[in-house]
C-alpha positions in Angstrom: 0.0 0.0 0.0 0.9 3.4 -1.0 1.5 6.5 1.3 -2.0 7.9 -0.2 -3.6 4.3 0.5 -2.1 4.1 3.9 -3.5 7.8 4.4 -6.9 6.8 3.4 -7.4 3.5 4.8 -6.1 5.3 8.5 -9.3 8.7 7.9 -11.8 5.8 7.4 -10.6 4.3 10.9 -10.7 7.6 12.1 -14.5 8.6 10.3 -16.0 5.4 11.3 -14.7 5.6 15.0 -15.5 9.5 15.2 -18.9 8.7 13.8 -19.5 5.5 16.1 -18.6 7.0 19.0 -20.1 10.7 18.6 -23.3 9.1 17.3 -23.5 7.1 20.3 -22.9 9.9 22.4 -25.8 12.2 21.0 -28.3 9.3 20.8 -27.7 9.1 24.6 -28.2 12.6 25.4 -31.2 12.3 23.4 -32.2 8.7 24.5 -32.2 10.2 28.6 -35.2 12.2 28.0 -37.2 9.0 26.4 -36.7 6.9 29.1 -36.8 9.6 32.3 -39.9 10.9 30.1 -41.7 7.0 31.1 -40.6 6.5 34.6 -40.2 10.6 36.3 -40.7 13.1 34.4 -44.6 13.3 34.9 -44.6 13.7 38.4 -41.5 16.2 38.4 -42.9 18.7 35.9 -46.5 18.0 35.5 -48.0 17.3 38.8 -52.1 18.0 39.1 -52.3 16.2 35.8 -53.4 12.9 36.6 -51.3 10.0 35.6 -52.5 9.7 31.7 -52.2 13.9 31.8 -49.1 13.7 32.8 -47.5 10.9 31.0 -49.1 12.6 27.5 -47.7 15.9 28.7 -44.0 14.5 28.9 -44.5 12.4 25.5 -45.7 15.8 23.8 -42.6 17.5 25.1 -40.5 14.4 24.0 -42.3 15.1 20.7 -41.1 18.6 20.4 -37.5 17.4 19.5 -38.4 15.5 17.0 -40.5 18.4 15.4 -37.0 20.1 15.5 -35.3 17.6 14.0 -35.8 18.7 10.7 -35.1 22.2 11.5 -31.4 21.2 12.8 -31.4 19.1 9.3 -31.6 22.1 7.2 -29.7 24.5 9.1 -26.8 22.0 9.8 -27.3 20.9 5.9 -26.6 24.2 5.2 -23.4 24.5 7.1 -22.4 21.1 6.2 -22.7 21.2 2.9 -21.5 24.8 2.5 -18.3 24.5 5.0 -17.9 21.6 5.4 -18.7 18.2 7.8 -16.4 18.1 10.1 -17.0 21.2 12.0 -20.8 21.0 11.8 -20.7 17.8 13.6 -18.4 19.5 16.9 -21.0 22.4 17.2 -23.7 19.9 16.8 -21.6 17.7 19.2 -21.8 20.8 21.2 -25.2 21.8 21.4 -26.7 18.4 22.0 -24.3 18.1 25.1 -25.2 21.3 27.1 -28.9 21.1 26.4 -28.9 17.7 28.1 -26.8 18.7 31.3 -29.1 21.4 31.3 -32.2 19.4 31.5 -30.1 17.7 34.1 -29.9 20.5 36.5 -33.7 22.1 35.6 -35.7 22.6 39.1 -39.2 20.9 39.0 -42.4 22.1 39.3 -42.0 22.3 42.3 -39.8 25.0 43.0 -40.2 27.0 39.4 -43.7 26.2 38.4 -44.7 26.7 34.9 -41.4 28.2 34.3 -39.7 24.8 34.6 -42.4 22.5 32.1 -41.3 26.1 29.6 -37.8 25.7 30.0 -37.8 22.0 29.3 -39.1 22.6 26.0 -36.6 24.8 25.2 -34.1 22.8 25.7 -35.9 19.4 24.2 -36.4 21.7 20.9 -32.2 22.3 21.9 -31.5 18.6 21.5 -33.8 18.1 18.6 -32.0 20.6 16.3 -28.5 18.9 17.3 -29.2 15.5 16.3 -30.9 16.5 13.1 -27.8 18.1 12.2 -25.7 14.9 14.1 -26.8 11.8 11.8 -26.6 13.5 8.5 -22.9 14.6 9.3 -21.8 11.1 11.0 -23.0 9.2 7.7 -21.1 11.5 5.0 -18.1 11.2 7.4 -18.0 7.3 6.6 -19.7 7.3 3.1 -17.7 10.1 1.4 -14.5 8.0 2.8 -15.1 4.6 2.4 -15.0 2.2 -1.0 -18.2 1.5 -2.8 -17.9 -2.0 -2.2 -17.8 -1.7 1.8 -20.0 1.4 2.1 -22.7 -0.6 3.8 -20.2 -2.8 6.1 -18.6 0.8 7.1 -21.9 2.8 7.3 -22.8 -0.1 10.1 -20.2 1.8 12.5 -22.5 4.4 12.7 -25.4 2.2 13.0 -24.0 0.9 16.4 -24.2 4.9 17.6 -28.2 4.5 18.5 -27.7 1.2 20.1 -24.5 2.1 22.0 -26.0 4.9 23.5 -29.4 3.2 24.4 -27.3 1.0 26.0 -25.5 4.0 28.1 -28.7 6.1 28.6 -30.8 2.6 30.5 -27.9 1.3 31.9 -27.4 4.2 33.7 -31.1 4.8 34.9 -30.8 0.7 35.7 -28.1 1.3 37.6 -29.3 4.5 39.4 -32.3 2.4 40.2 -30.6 -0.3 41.6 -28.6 1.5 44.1 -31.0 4.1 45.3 -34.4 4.0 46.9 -37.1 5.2 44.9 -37.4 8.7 46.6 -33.8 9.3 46.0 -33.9 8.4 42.6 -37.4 10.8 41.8 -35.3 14.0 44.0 -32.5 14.0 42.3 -30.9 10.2 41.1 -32.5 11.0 37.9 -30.6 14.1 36.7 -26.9 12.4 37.0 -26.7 10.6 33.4 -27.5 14.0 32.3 -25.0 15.7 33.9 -22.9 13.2 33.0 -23.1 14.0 29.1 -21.2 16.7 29.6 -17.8 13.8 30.0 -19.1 12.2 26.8 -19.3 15.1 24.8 -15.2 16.0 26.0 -14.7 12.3 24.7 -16.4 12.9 21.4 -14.8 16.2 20.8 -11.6 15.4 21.1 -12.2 12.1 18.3 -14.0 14.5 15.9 -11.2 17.1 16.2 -8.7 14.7 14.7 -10.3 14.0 11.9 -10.0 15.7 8.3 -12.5 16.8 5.9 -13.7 14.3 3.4 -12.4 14.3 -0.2 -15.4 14.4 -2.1 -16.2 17.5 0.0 -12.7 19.2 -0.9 -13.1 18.1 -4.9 -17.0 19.4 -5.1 -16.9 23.2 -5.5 -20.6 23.8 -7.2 -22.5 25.4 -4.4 -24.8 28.2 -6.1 -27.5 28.4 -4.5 -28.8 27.1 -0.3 -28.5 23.7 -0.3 -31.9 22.9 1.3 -33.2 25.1 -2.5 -31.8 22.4 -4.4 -33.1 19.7 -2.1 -36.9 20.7 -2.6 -36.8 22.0 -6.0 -35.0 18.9 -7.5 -34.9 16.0 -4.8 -38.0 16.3 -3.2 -39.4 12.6 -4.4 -36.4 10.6 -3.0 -36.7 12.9 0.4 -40.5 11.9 0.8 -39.7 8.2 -0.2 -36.6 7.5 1.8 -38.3 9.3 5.0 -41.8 7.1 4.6 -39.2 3.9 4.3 -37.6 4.7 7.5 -41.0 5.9 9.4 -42.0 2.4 10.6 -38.2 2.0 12.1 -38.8 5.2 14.5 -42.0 3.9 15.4 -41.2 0.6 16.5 -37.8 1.9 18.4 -39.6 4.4 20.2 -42.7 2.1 21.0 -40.5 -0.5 22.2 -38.2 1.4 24.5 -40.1 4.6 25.7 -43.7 3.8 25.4 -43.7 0.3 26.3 -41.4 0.7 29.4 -44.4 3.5 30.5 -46.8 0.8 29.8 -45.4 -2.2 31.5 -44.5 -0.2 34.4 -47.5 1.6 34.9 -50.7 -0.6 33.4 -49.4 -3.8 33.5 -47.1 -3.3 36.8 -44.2 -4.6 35.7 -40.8 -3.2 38.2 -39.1 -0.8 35.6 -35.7 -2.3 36.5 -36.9 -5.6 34.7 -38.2 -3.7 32.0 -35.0 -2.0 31.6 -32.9 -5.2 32.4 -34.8 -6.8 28.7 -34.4 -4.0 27.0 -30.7 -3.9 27.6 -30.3 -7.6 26.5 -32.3 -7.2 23.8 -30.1 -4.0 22.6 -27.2 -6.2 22.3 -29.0 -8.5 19.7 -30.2 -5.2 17.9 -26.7 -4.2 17.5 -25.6 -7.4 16.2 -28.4 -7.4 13.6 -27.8 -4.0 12.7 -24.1 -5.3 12.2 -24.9 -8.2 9.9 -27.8 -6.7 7.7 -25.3 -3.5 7.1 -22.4 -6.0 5.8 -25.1 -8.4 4.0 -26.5 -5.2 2.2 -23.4 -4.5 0.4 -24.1 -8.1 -1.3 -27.9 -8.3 -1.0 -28.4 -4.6 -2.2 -29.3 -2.2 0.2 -33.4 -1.8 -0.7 -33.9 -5.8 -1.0 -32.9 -5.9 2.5 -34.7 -3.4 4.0 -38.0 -4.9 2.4 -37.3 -8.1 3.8 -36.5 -6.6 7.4 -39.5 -4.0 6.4 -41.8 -7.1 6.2 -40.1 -8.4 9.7 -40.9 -5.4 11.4 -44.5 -5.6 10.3 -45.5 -8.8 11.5 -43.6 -8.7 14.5 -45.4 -5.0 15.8 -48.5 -8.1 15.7 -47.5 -10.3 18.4 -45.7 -7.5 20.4 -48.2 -6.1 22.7 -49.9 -9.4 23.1 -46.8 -10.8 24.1 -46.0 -8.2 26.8 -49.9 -8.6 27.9 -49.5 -11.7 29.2 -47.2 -10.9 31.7 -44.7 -13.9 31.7 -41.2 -12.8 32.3 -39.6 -14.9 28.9 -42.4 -14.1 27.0 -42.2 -10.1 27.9 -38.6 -10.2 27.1 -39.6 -12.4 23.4 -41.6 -9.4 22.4 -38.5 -6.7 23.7 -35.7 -8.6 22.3 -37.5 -9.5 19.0 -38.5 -6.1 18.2 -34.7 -4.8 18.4 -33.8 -7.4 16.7 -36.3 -6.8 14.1 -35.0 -3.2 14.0 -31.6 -3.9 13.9 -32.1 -5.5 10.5 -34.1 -2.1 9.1 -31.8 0.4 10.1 -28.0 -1.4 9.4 -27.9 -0.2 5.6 -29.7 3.2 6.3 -26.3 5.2 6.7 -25.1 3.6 3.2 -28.3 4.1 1.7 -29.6 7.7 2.0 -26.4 9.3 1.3 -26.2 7.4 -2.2 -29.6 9.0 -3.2 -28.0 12.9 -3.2 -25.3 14.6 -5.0 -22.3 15.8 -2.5 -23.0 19.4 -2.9 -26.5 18.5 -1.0 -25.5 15.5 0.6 -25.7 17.0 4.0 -28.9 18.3 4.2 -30.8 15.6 1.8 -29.5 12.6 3.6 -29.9 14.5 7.3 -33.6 15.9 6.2 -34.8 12.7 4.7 -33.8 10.8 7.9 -35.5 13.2 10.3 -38.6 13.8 8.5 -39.1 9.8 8.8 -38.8 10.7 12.7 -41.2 13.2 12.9 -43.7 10.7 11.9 -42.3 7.6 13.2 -40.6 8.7 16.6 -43.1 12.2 17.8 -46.5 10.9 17.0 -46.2 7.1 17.9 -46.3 7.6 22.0 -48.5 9.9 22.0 -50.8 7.7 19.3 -50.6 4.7 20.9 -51.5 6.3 24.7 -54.4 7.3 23.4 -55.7 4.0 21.8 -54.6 2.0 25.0 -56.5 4.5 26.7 -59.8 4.0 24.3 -59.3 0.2 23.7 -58.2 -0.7 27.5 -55.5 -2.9 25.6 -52.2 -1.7 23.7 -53.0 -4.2 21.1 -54.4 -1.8 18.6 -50.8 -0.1 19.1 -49.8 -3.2 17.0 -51.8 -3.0 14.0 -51.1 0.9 13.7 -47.4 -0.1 13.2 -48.3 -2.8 10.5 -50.2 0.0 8.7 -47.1 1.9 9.0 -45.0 -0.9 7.3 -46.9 -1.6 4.6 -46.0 2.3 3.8 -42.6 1.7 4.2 -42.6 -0.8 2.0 -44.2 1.2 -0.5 -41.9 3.9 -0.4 -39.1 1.4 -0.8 -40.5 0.4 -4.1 -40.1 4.2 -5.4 -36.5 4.2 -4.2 -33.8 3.0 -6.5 -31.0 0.5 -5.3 -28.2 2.1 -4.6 -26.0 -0.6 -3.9 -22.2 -0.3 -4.7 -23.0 3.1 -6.6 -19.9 5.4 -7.4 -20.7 8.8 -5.5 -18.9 10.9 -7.7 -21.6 9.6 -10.2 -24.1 11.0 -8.5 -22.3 14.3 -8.3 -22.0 14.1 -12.6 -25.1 16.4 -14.5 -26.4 13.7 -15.8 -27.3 12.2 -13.0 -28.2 15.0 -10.4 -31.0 13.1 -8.8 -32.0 9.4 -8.8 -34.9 8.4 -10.6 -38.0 7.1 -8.7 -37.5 3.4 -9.0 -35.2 2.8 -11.5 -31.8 0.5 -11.5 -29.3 2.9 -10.6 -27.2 1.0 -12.9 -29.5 1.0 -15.7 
């Protein structure tokens, strides 16, 4: 190998490492609120409301960042596509980090009244704009450095960031938990893994610092007009598409790890530490899955195996509340550990796929936009949806059905999308090719 080669092959380490770990670190900041939102945040900031009241005022607050989300797209697009990806990921590094220690050291109602429920929206709408601008960033890191051939094994890296810092965010309210009784842990157990972000983000800066921009960045110099112009005028179709294929992913994450630990812990009177205990486990067999469909997708193509996992998804959301009804320990943790595992195998090829749909001078905002407008309806309305039918049914299996509707879109969209798979990215970037077209072989 060459000194260029050597060079090259050492910034991939470097971009997938930066992106695993800084990806991991935002999804925990933004993880925290999810699962403090389902066991504390209710009584803390919206006493008087009644348990559903409160539980659907700290889901509608959780749903505020993801209504942000897109906003933190488009403005860190912007930056990112326009200056470049390495510093908009340490301001959105940044950002993400002190809005969560903030949250972290926010009185209650208590002591603040309204002021405090205000405040936490501010700094919820805070975290959303930071990890709209954080995925988008973290994917072009590995896919504008990494060969064709590999992109999907590579963009798996950054795939392992949700998981890894799911895995941080429960562990340490399990922990927490464990080793406090349950009025330390309401007073004030529950703000330390906030607090604690603010040593994660020093980890994450200093491995984004290091790294250098990528090369199709520093070879693209066609950058007319805003980036987010070019991305509605002439990408709008593979924006809608890839963002309704992702949808039913957001929904069953966020069903199965904030909604369902409210549910279990407060309907069906499950502890919340053996909740949190499954959920952990079955993390670890999400992240392997996410590993393997990732790598398999550079072979399988990238949209055959999201429909397959697409159809997974679907007919697992079926069995999962009925599952967790019943109430058995192994079969609670079936339904947990099959639904990240069911996830897993959606969202491995994701960070390959969306950025081969846009050219490199709208990379950034196309990729970041298209994957948080597939959270706005997947990750803000689901809680909030399905409280309301468990509330109106007296059972959360309606919850199920709603998600299979959901995937049958997704698959949908995933027929309009072309396959990607092993594309050149400085094709994309030639005129002829400036957008892809609407189901069509890429290769064709």
């Amino acid at each position: 190998m060459d000194a260029e080669g050597a060079w090259r092959a050492g910034q991939l380490r470097r971009a997938a490492a930066a992106a695993l770990i800084g990806t991991a670190i935002e999804f925990y900041d933004f993880f925290l609120y999810g699962t403090a939102a389902a066991l504390v945040f209710g009584p803390v900031f919206f006493p008087g409301l009644g348990r559903v009241g409160a539980l659907l005022a700290a889901f509608s607050v959780y749903a505020v960042a993801f209504l942000a989300r897109p906003l933190g797209a488009v403005v860190f697009g912007h930056f990112g596509d326009r200056v470049g990806r390495k510093a908009t990921l340490v301001v959105s590094l940044l950002l993400m980090g002190s809005a969560t220690a903030a949250v972290g050291l926010l009185p209650g109602f208590a002591v603040w009244g309204w002021w405090s429920p205000a405040l936490l929206v501010v700094l919820r709408v805070c975290q959303g704009v930071g990890l709209g601008g954080e995925w988008g960033g973290a994917a072009l890191l590995i896919a504008e450095n990494a060969p064709a051939g590999r992109r999907g094994r590579y963009g798996g890296f950054l795939q392992l960031g949700p998981s890894g810092g799911f895995v941080l965010a429960n562990g340490a309210f399990l922990a927490l938990q464990l080793g406090l009784d349950e009025g330390s842990f309401r007073e004030w157990g529950w703000r330390v893994p906030f607090v604690a972000s603010l040593a994660l983000v020093a980890v994450g800066l200093f491995v984004r610092l290091r790294l250098a921009e990528t090369p199709l960045f520093r070879a693209d110099e066609r950058r007319d007009r805003p980036p987010v112009v070019e991305v509605v005028r002439e990408h709008w179709r593979p924006v809608l598409a890839g963002g309704g294929a992702i949808t039913v992913g957001y929904a069953l994450f966020y069903l199965t790890t904030t909604y369902a630990l409210a549910y279990a812990t407060s309907d069906l009177g499950v502890a919340s530490t053996v909740v949190l205990s499954m959920l952990l486990v079955g993390a670890v067999g999400g992240a392997v899955t996410v590993w393997l469909s990732a790598s398999r997708s550079d072979r399988w193509g990238r949209r055959r195996t999201m429909r397959w996992a697409t159809a997974l998804v679907a007919g697992w959301s079926l069995v999962l509340f009925p599952l967790l009804e019943t109430v058995r320990r192994p079969l609670m943790f079936l339904a947990l550990a099959g639904a990240m595992v069911a996830l897993g195998c959606l969202m491995g090829p994701v960070a390959a796929f969306l950025p081969e749909l846009f050219p490199t001078r709208v990379r950034y905002t196309g990729a970041a936009l298209t994957y948080n407008l597939g959270g706005v309806v997947g990750g803000a309305t689901t809680p909030l949806v399905a409280t309301r039918l468990t509330e109106a049914y007296g059972t959360a299996q309606p919850v199920g059905w709603y998600l299979a509707v959901l995937g049958v879109v997704a698959m949908g969209c995933l027929w309009l999308l072309p396959d990607t798979t092993g594309a050149e990215l400085g094709v994309v970037d030639g005129g002829r090719r400036r957008a892809p077209v609407l189901g069509a072989d890429p290769a064709a």
